[in-house]
C-alpha positions in Angstrom: -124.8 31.0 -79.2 -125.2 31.4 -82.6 -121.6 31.3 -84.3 -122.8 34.1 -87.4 -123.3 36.6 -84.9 -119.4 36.9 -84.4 -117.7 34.6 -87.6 -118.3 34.6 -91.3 -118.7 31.2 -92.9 -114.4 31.0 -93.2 -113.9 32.0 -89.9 -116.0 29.4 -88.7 -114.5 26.8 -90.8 -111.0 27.8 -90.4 -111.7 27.5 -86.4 -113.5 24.4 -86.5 -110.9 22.6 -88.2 -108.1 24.3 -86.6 -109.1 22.8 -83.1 -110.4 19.6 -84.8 -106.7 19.1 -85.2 -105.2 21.0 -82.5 -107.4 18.5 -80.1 -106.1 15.3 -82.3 -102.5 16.4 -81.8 -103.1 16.9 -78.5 -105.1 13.5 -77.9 -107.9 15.4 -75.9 -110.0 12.6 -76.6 -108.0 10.5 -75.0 -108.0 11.9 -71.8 -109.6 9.7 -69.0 -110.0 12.0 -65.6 -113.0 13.2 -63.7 -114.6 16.5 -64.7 -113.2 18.6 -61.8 -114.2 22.5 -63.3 -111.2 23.4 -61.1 -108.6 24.7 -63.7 -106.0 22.3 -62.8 -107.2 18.8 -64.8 -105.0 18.2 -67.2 -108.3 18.8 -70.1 -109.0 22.3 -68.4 -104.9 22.9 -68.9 -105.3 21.6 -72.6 -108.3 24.1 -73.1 -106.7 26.9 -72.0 -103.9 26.4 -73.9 -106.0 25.7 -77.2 -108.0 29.0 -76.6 -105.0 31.3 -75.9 -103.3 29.1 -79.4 -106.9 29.7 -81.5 -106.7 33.3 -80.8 -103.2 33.9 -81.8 -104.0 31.9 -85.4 -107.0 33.4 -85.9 -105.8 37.3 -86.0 -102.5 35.7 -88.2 -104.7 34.7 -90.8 -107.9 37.5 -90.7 -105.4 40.2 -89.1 -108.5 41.3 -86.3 -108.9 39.6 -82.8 -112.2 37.0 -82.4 -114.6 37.0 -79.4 -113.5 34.7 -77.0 -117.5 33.3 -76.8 -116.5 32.7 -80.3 -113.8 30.5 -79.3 -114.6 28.6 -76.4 -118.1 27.6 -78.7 -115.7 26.7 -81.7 -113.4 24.6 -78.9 -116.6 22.8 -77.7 -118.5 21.8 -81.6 -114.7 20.6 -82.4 -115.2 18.2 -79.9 -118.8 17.1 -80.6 -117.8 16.6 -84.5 -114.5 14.4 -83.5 -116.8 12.4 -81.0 -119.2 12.1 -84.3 -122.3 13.8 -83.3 -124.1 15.9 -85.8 -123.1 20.1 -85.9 -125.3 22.0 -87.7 -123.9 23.0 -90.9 -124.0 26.9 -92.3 -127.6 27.1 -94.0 -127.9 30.5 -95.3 -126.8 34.3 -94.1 -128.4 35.2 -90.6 -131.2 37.2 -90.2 
């Protein structure tokens, strides 16, 4: 998914940062438990929580509701920037 198809450049950074620390606060790093994909672990619990959070913050502060593909993207490159691997930055406007 590319992210400029539903966010401006601060939407994206407000989300990216908001669950960069939502996920340090809640240690979701931290978590050591098999990938079950059944709802129940406690990660998938922490996720769902994050998203239902994201979404309540995000129409505080821009005062209109995000796509949820929006959200669960923004949830997983939060993860891959705490872990340190490379997210591609905003370049330019999309075409």
């Amino acid at each position: 998914m590319d992210w400029r198809q539903w966010l401006d450049v601060k939407q994206y950074e407000f989300l990216l940062h908001w669950f960069m620390r939502r996920q340090r606060e809640l240690k979701l790093a931290e978590l050591n438990e098999p990938l079950a994909y059944d709802n129940f672990s406690m990660y998938d619990q922490l996720c769902q929580q994050m998203l239902k959070e994201a979404a309540i913050a995000f129409v505080e502060r821009f005062s209109e509701p995000v796509a949820p593909i929006a959200l669960t993207n923004m949830l997983h490159l939060a993860e891959l920037e705490l872990a340190g691997r490379p997210v591609k930055k905003h370049t330019g406007p999309a075409h």
